[in-house]
BALOBA-1460 file (C-alpha; in Angstrom, 3 decimals):
// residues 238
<rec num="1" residu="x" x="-227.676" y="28.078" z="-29.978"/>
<rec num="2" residu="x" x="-229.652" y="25.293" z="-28.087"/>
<rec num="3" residu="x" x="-227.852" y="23.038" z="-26.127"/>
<rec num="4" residu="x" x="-228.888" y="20.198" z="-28.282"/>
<rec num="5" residu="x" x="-227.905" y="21.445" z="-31.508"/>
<rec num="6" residu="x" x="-224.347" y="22.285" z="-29.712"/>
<rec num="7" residu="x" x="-223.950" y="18.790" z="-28.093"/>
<rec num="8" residu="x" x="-224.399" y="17.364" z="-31.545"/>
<rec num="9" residu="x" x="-221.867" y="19.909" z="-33.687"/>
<rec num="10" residu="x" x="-219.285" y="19.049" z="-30.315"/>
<rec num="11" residu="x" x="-220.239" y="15.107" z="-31.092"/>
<rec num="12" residu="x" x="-219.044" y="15.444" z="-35.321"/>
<rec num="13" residu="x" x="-216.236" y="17.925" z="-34.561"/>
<rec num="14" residu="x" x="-215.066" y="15.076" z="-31.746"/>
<rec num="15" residu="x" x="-215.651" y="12.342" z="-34.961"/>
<rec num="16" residu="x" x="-214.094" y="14.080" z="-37.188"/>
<rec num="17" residu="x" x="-210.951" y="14.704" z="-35.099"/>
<rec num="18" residu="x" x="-210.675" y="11.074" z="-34.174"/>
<rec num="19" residu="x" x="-210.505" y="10.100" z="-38.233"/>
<rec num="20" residu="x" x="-208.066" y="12.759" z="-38.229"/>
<rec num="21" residu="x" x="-205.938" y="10.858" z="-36.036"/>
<rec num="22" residu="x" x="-207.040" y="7.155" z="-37.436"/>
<rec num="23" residu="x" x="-205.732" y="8.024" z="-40.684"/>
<rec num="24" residu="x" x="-202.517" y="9.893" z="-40.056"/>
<rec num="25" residu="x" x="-201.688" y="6.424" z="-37.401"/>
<rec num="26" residu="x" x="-202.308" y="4.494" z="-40.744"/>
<rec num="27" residu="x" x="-199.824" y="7.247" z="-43.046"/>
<rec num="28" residu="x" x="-197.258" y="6.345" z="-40.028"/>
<rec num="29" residu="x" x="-198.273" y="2.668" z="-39.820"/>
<rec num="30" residu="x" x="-197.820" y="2.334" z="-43.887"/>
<rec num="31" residu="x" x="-194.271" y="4.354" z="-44.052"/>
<rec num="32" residu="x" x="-192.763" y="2.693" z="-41.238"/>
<rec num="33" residu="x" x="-194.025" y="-0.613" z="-43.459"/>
<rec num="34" residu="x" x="-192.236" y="0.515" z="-46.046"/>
<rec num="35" residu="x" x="-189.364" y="1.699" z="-44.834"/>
<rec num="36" residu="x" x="-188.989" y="-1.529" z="-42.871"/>
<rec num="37" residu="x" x="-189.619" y="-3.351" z="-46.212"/>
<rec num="38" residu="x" x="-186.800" y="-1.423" z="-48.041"/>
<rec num="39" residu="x" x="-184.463" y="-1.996" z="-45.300"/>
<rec num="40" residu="x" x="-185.077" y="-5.512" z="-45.575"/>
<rec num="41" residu="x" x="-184.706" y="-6.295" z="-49.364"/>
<rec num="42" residu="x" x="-181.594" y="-3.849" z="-49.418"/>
<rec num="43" residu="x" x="-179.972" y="-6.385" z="-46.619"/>
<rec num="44" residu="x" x="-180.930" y="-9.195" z="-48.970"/>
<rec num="45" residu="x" x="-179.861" y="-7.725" z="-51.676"/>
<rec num="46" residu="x" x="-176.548" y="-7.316" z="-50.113"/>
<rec num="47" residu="x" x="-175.922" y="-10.302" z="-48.578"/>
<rec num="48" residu="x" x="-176.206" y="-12.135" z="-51.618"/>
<rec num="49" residu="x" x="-173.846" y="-9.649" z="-53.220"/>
<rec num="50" residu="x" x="-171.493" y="-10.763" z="-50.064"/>
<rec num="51" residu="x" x="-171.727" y="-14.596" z="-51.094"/>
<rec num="52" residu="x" x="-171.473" y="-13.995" z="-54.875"/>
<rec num="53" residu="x" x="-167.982" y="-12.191" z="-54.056"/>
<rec num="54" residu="x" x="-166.512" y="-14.050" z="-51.278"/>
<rec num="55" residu="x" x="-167.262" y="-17.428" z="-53.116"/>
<rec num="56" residu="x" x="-166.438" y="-16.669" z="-56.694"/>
<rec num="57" residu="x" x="-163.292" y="-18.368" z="-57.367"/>
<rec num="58" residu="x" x="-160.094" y="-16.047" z="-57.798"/>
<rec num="59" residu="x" x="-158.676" y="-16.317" z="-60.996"/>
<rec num="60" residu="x" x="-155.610" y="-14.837" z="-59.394"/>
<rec num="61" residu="x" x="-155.406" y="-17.817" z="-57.153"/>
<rec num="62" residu="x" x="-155.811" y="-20.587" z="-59.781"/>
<rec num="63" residu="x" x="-153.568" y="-22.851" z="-60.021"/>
<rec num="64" residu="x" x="-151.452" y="-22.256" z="-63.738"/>
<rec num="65" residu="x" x="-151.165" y="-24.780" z="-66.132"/>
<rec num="66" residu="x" x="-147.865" y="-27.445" z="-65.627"/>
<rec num="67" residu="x" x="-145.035" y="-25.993" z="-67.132"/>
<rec num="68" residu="x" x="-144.562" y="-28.836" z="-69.761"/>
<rec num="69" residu="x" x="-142.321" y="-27.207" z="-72.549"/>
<rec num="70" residu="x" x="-143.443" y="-27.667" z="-76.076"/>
<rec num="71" residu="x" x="-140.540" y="-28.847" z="-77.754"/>
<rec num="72" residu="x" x="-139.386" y="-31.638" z="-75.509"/>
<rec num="73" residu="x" x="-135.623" y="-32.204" z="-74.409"/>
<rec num="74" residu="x" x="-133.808" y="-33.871" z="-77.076"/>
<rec num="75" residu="x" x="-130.655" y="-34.957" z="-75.042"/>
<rec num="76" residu="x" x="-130.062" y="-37.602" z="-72.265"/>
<rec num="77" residu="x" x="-127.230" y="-37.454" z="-69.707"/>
<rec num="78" residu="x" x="-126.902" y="-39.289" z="-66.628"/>
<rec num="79" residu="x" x="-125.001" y="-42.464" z="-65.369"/>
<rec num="80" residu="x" x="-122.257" y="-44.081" z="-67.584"/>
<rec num="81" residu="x" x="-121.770" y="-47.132" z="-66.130"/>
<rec num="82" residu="x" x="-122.828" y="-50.368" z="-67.161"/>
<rec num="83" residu="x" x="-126.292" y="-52.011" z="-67.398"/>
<rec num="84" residu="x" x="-128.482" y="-52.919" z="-65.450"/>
<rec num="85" residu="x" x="-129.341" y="-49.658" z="-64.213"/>
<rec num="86" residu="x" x="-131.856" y="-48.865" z="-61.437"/>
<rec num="87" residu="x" x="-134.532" y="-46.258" z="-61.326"/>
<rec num="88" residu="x" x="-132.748" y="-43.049" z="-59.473"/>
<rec num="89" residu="x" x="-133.434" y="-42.111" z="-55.685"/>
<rec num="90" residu="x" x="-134.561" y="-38.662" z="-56.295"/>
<rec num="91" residu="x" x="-137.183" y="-39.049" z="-58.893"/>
<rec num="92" residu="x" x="-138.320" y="-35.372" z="-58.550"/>
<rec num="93" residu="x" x="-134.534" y="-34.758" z="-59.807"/>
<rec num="94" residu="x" x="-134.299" y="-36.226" z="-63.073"/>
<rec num="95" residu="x" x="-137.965" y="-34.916" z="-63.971"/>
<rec num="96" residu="x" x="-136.732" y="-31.515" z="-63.510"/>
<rec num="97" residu="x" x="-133.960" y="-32.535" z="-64.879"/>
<rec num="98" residu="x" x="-136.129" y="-33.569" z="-68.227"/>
<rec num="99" residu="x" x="-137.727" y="-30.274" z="-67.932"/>
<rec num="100" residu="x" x="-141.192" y="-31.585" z="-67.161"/>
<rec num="101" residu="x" x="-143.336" y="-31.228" z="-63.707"/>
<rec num="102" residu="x" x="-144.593" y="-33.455" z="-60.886"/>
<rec num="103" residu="x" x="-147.871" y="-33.721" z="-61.065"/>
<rec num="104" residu="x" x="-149.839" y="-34.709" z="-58.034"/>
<rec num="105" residu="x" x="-152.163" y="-36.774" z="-59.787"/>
<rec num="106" residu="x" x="-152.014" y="-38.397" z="-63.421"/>
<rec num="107" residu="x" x="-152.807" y="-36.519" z="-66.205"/>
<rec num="108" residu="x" x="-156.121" y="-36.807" z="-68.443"/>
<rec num="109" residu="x" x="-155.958" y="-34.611" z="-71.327"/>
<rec num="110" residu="x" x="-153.236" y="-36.911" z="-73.005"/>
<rec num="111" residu="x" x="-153.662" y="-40.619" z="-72.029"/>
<rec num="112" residu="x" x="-151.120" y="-42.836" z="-74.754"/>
<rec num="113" residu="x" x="-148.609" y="-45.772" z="-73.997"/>
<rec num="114" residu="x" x="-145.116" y="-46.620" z="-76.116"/>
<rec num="115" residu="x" x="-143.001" y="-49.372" z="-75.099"/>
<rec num="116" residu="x" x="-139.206" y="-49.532" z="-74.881"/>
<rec num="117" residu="x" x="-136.875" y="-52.511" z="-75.580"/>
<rec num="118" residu="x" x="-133.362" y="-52.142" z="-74.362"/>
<rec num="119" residu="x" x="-130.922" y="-55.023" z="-75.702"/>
<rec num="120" residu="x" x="-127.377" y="-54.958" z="-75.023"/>
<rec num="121" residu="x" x="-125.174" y="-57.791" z="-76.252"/>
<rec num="122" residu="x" x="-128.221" y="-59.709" z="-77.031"/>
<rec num="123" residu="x" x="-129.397" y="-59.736" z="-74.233"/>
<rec num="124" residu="x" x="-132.446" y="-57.439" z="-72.793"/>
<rec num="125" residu="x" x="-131.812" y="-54.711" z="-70.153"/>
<rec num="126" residu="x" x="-134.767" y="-54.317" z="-67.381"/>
<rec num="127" residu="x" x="-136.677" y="-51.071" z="-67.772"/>
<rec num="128" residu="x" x="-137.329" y="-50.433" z="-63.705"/>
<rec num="129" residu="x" x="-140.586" y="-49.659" z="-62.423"/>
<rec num="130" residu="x" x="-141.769" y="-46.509" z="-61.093"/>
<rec num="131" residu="x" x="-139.282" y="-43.939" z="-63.268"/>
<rec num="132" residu="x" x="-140.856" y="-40.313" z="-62.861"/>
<rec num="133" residu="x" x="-142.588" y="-41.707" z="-59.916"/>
<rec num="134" residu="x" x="-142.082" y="-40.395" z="-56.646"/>
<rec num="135" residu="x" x="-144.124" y="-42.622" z="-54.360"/>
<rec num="136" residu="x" x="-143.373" y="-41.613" z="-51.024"/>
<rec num="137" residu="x" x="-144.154" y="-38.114" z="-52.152"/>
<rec num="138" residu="x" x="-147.619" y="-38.664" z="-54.106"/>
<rec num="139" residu="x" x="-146.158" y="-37.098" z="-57.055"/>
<rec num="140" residu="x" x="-145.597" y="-38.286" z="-60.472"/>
<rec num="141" residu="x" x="-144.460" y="-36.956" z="-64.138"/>
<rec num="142" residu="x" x="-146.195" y="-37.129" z="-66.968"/>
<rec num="143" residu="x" x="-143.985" y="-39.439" z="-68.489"/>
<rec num="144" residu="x" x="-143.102" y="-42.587" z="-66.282"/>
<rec num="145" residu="x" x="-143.318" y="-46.278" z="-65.602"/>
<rec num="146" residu="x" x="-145.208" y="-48.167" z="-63.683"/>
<rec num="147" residu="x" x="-143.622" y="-51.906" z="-63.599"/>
<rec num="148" residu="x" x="-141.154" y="-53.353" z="-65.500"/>
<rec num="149" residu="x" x="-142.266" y="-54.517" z="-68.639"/>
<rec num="150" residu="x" x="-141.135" y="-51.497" z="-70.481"/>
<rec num="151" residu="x" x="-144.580" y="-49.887" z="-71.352"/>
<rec num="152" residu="x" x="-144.213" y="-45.972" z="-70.855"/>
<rec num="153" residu="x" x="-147.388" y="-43.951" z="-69.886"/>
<rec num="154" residu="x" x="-147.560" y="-40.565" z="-71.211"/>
<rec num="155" residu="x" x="-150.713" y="-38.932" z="-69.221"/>
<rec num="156" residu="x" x="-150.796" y="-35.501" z="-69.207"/>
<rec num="157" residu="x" x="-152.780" y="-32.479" z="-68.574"/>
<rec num="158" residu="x" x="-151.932" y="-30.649" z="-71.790"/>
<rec num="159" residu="x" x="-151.225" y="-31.889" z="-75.022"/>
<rec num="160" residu="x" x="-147.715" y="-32.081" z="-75.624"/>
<rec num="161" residu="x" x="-144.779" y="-33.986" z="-77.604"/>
<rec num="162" residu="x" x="-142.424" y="-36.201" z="-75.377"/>
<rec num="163" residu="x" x="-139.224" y="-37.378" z="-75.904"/>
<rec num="164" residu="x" x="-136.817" y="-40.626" z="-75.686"/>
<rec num="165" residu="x" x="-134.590" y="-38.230" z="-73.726"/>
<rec num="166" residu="x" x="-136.945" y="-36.815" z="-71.286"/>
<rec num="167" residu="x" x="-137.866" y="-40.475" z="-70.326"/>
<rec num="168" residu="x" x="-133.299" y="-41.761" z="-70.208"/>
<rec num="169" residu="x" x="-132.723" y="-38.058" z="-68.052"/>
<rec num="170" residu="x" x="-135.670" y="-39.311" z="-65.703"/>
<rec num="171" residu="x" x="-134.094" y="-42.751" z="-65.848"/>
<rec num="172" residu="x" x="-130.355" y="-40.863" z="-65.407"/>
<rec num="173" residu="x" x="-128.910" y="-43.044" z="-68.030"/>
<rec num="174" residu="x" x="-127.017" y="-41.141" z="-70.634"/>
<rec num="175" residu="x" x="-127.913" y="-41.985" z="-74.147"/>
<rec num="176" residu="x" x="-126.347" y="-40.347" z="-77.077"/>
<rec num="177" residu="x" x="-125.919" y="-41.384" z="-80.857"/>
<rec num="178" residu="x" x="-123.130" y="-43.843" z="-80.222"/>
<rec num="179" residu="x" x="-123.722" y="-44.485" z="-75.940"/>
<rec num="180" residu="x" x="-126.277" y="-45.757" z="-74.118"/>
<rec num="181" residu="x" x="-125.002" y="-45.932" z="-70.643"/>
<rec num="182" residu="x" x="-121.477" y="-47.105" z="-70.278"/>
<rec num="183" residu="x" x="-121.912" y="-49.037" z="-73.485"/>
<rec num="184" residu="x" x="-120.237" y="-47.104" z="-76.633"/>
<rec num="185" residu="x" x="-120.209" y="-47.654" z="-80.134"/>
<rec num="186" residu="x" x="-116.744" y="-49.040" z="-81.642"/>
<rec num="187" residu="x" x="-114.612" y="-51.959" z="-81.416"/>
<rec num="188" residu="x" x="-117.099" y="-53.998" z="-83.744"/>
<rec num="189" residu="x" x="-120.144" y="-52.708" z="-81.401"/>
<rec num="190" residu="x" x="-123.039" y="-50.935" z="-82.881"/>
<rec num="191" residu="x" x="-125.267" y="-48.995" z="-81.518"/>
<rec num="192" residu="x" x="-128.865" y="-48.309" z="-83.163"/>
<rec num="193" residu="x" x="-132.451" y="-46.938" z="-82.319"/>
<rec num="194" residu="x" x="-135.309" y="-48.562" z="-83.946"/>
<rec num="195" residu="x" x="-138.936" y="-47.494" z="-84.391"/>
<rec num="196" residu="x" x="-141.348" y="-49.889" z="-84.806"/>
<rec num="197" residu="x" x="-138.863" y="-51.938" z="-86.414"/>
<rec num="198" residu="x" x="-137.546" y="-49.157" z="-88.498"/>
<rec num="199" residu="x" x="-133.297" y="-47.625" z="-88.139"/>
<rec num="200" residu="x" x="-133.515" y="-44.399" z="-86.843"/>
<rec num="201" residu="x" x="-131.306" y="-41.817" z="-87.823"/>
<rec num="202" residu="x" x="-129.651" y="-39.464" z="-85.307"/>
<rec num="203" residu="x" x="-129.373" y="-39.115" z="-81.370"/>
<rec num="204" residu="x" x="-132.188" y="-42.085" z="-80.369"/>
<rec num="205" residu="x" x="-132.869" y="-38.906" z="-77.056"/>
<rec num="206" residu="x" x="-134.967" y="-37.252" z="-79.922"/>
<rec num="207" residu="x" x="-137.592" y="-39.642" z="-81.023"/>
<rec num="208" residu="x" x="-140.795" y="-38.333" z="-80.126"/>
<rec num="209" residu="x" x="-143.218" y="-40.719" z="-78.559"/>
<rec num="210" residu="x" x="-146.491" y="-41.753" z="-80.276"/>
<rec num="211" residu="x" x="-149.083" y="-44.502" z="-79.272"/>
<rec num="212" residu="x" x="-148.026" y="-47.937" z="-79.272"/>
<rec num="213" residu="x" x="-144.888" y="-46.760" z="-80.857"/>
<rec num="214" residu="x" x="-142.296" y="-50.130" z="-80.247"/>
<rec num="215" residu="x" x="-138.741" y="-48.043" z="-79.744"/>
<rec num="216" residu="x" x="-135.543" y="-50.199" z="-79.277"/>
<rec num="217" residu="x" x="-132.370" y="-49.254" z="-78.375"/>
<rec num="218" residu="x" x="-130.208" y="-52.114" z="-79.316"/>
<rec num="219" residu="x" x="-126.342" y="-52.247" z="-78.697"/>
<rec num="220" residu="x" x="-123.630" y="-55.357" z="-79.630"/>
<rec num="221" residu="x" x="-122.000" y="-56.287" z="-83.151"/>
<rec num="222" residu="x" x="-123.931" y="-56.072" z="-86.411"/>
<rec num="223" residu="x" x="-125.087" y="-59.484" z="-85.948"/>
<rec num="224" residu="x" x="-127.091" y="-59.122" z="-82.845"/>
<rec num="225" residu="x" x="-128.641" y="-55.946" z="-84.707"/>
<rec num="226" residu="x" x="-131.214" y="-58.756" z="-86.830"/>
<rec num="227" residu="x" x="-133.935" y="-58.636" z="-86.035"/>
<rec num="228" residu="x" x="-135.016" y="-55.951" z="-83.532"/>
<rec num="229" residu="x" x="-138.295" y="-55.895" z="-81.696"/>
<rec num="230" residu="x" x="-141.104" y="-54.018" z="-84.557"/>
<rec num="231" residu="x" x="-143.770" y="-54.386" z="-82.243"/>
<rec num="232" residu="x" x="-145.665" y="-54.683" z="-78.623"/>
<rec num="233" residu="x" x="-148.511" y="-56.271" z="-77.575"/>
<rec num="234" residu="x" x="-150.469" y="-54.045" z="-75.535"/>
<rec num="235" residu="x" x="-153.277" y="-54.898" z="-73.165"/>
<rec num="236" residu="x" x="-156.585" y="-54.065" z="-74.015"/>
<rec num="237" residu="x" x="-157.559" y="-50.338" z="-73.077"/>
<rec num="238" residu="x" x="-153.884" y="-49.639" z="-73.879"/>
C-alpha cells in the first residue's frame, strides 16, 4: 500500500479513536451528573421530611383540656364564724376544693359576669377581692373576683355551668339552706337566696350562674327580708 494512502487510513483510525474516547468522557461526564443530581434532591427531599417531623406538634404532648366538671359542686363548706369574712390564704385550696382548675391565664371561650349581694342583719357583708385568685402565683380560676363590689367573672376555656357553691368553697364560707357562715336560721332569723329578686328554693350552693344574674343571700328577721336587691348595674362591656 503506498505510504500516503497508509498515513491517511492511520490519520481516520487515530480520529475515530479519539471520538471514541470524547464520547464515552461525555457517557461518564452525564452519569456522574446524574447521579450527583439524584443524590442531591434525595438529601432535599429528606431534610424536609426531617423538619416536617421534628416540628409537627405532638399531640401526645398537648396540653389537655382543664378539668372543669360538668355538673358543678352544689355544696359549700368552709368557715363558720361570723361575717365579715376575708378571702382565704391559699387560694389554690379552695379552687380545688370547688373542684375547678387554676388556670394560668383567664379564660375566653366563656366570658359572663353575675353579681352577689350578701346582707346580714340589714346590713351588707363585703365580697373580698381577688377570691380564686392566686396573685403571687399567676394563677387564677375560672370563677373569681376581682375587687370588691361583688361582680363575679366566670371566664373560662370550656363552656361549662358554675355554681353559688363553687364560688362560697373558694371563698371558704360555708353556706347551706339555713347557714351562711356562722349565721343560722332560727330564733326569728331567716335565711333566704334570691335571684334576680326572685325566693329561691333549696340549698342557695346550687344556683347556677347566668349573665347579669343579681343573686342575694340575705339573712335577719322577716322584716329585713323586703325588699332584696332584683338587680345590678353593670358597666358597659359587662
Amino acid at each position: 500500500m503506498p505510504s500516503g494512502s497508509r498515513s491517511r487510513q492511520e490519520r481516520a483510525e487515530a480520529a475515530r479513536k479519539a471520538m471514541e474516547r470524547a464520547r464515552r468522557q461525555e457517557r461518564r461526564r452525564r452519569r456522574l451528573f446524574t447521579g450527583t443530581m439524584i443524590g442531591f434532591v434525595a438529601a432535599v427531599v429528606l431534610a424536609v421530611a426531617l423538619v416536617m417531623v421534628f416540628h409537627q406538634p405532638s399531640k401526645s404532648s398537648a396540653a389537655p383540656p382543664p378539668a372543669i366538671p360538668a355538673t358543678p359542686l352544689a355544696t359549700a363548706q368552709g368557715r363558720t364564724d361570723q361575717p365579715p369574712w376575708d378571702a382565704p390564704a391559699d387560694a389554690g385550696a379552695q379552687v380545688r376544693a370547688a373542684g375547678l382548675p387554676m388556670l394560668g391565664t383567664e379564660g375566653t371561650t366563656e366570658h359572663i359576669h353575675a353579681h352577689l349581694d350578701v346582707i346580714a342583719n340589714g346590713q351588707p357583708v363585703t365580697v373580698p377581692a381577688e377570691v380564686g385568685i392566686d396573685a403571687a402565683g399567676g394563677q387564677i380560676s375560672p370563677l373569681h373576683t376581682h375587687d370588691t363590689t361583688g361582680v363575679l367573672h366566670i371566664e373560662s376555656p370550656v363552656k361549662a355551668d358554675f355554681s353559688l357553691g363553687q364560688f362560697f368553697t373558694e371563698w371558704q364560707v360555708t353556706l347551706t339552706a339555713d347557714q351562711i357562715g356562722g349565721l343560722k336560721a332560727g330564733d326569728g332569723k331567716v335565711l333566704q337566696a334570691y335571684v334576680n329578686g326572685k325566693p329561691y328554693a333549696g340549698d342557695p350552693a346550687g344556683i347556677v350562674l347566668h349573665a347579669h344574674d343579681e343573686v342575694a343571700i340575705v339573712y335577719g328577721t322577716p322584716a329585713q327580708q323586703a325588699n332584696p336587691p332584683s338587680s345590678y348595674a353593670f358597666p358597659d362591656g359587662e
